[in-house]
C-alpha positions as protocol buffer text, in pm:
chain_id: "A"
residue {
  index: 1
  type: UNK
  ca { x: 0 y: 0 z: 0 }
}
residue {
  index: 2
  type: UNK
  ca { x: 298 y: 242 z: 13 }
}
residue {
  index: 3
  type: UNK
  ca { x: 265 y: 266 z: -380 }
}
residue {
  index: 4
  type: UNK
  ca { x: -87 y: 422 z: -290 }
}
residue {
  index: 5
  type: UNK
  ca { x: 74 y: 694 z: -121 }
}
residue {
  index: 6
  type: UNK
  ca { x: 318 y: 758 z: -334 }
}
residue {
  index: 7
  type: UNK
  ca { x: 118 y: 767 z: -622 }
}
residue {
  index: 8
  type: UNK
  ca { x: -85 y: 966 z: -406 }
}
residue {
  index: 9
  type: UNK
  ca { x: 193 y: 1200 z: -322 }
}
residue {
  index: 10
  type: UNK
  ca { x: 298 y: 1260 z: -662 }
}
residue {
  index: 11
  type: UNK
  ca { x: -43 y: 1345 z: -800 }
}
residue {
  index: 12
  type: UNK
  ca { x: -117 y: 1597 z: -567 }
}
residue {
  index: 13
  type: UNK
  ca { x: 257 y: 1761 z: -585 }
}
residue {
  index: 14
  type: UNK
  ca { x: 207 y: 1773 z: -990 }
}
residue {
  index: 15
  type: UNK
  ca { x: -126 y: 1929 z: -985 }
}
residue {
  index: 16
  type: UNK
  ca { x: 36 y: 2204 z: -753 }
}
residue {
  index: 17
  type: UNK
  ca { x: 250 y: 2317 z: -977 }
}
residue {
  index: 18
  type: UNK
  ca { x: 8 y: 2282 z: -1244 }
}
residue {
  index: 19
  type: UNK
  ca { x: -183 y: 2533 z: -1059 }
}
residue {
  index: 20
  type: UNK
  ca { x: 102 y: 2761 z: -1093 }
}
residue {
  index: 21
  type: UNK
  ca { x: 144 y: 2687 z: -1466 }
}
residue {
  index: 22
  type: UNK
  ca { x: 463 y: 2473 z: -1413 }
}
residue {
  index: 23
  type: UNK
  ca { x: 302 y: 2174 z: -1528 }
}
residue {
  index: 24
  type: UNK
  ca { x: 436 y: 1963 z: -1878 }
}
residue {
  index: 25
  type: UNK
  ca { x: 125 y: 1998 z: -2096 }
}
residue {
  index: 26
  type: UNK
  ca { x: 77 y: 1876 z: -2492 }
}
residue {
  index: 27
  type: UNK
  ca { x: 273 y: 2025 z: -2738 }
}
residue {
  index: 28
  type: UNK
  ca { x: -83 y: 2116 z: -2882 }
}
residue {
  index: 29
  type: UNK
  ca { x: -202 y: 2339 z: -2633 }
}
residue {
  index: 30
  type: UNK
  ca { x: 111 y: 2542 z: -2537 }
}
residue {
  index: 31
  type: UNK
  ca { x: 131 y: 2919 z: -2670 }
}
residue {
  index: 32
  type: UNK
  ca { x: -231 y: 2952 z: -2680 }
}
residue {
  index: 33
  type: UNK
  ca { x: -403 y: 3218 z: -2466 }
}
residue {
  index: 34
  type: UNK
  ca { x: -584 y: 2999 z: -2246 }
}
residue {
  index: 35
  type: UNK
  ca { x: -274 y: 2753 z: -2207 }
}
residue {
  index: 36
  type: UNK
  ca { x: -275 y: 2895 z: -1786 }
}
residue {
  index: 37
  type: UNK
  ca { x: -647 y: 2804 z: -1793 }
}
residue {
  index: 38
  type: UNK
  ca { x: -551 y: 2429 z: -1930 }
}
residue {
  index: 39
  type: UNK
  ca { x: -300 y: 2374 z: -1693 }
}
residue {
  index: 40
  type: UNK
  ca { x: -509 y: 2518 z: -1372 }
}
residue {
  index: 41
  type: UNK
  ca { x: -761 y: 2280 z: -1450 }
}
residue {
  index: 42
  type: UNK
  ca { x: -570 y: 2003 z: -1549 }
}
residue {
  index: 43
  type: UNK
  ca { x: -418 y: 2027 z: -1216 }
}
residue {
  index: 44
  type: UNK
  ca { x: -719 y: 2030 z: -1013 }
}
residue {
  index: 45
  type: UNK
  ca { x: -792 y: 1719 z: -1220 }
}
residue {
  index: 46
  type: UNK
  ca { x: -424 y: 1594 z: -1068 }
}
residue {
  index: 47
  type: UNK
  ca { x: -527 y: 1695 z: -732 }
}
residue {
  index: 48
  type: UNK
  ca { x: -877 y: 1539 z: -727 }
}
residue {
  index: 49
  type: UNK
  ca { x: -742 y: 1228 z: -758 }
}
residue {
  index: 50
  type: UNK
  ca { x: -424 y: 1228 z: -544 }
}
residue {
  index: 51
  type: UNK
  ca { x: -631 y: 1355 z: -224 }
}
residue {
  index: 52
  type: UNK
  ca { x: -923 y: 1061 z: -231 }
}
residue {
  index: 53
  type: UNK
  ca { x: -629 y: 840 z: -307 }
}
residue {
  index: 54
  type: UNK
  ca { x: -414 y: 953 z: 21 }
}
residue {
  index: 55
  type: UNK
  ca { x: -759 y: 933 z: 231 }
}
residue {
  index: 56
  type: UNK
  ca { x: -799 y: 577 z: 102 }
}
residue {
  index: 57
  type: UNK
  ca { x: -406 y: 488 z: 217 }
}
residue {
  index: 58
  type: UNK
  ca { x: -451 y: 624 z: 568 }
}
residue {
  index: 59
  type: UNK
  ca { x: -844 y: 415 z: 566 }
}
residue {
  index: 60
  type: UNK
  ca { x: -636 y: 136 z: 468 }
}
residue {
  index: 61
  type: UNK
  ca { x: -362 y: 142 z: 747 }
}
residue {
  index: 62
  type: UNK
  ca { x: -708 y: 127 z: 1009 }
}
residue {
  index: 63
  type: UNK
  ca { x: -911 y: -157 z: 796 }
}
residue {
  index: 64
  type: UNK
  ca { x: -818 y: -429 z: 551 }
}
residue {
  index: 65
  type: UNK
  ca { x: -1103 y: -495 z: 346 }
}
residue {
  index: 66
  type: UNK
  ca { x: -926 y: -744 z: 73 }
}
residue {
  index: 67
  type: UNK
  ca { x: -704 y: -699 z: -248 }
}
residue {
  index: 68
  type: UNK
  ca { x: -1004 y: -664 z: -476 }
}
residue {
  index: 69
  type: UNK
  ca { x: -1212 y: -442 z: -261 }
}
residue {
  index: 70
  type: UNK
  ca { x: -923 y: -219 z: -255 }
}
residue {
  index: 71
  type: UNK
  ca { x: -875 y: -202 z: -642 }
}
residue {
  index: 72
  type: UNK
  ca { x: -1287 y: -167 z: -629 }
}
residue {
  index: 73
  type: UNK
  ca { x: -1187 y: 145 z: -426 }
}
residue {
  index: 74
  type: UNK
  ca { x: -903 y: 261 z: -633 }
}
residue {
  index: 75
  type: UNK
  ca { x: -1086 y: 261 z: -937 }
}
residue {
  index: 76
  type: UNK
  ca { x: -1392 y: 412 z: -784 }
}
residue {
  index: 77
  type: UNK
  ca { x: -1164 y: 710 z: -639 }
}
residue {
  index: 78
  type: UNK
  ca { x: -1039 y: 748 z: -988 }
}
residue {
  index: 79
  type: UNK
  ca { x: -1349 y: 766 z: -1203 }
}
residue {
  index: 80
  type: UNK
  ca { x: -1456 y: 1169 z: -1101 }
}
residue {
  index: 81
  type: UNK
  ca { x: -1089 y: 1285 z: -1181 }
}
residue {
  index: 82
  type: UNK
  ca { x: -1140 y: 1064 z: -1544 }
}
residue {
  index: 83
  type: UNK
  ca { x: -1445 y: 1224 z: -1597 }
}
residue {
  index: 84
  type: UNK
  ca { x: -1282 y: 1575 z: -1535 }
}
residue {
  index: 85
  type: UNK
  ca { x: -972 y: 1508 z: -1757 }
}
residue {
  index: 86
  type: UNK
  ca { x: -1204 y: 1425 z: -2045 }
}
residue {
  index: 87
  type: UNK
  ca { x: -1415 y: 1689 z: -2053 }
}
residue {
  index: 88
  type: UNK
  ca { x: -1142 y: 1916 z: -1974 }
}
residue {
  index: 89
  type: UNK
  ca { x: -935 y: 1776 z: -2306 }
}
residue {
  index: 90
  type: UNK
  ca { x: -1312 y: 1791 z: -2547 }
}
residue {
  index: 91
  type: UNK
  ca { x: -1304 y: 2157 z: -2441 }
}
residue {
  index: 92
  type: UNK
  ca { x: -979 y: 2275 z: -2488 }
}
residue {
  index: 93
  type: UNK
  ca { x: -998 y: 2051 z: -2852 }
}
residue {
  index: 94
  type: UNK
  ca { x: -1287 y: 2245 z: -2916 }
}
residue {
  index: 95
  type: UNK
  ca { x: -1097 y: 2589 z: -2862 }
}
residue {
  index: 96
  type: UNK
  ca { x: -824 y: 2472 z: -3068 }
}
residue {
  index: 97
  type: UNK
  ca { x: -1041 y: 2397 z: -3332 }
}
């Protein structure tokens, strides 16, 4: 489980400094106006799923509910931050278009 942290760790680290505009973002969307906007919410999509992620580590340290329960939970944790990277990369296409 100290991968889950990690992972955890990382995520939430990279969409800080995608909040700043530090973050590595497609070759496609750089020099555009709205390139800060991308990356802010791009990073919020980082952050969304580092913090359920490090909640779920320190939930797991307390109760063990099995190997697949916890990938169940992983995946779970990870849907609303898919969800938000999607929509976020339909409507910057859209602007680029």
């Amino acid at each position: 489980m100290s991968v889950l942290f990690m992972m955890s760790i990382f995520y939430i680290g990279y969409g800080i400094l995608g909040l700043f505009g530090k973050m590595n973002i497609p070759e496609k969307f750089r020099n555009q106006e709205w390139t800060k906007d991308y990356s802010k919410e791009a990073g919020i999509s980082y952050i969304l799923i580092g913090v359920p992620w490090l909640i779920l580590y320190f939930a797991l340290k307390q109760y063990d509910p099995g190997l697949m329960m916890t990938f169940i939970l992983i995946i779970v944790l990870a849907l609303p931050a898919f969800f938000l990277s999607i929509h976020i990369e339909r409507k910057y296409n859209k602007m680029l278009k």
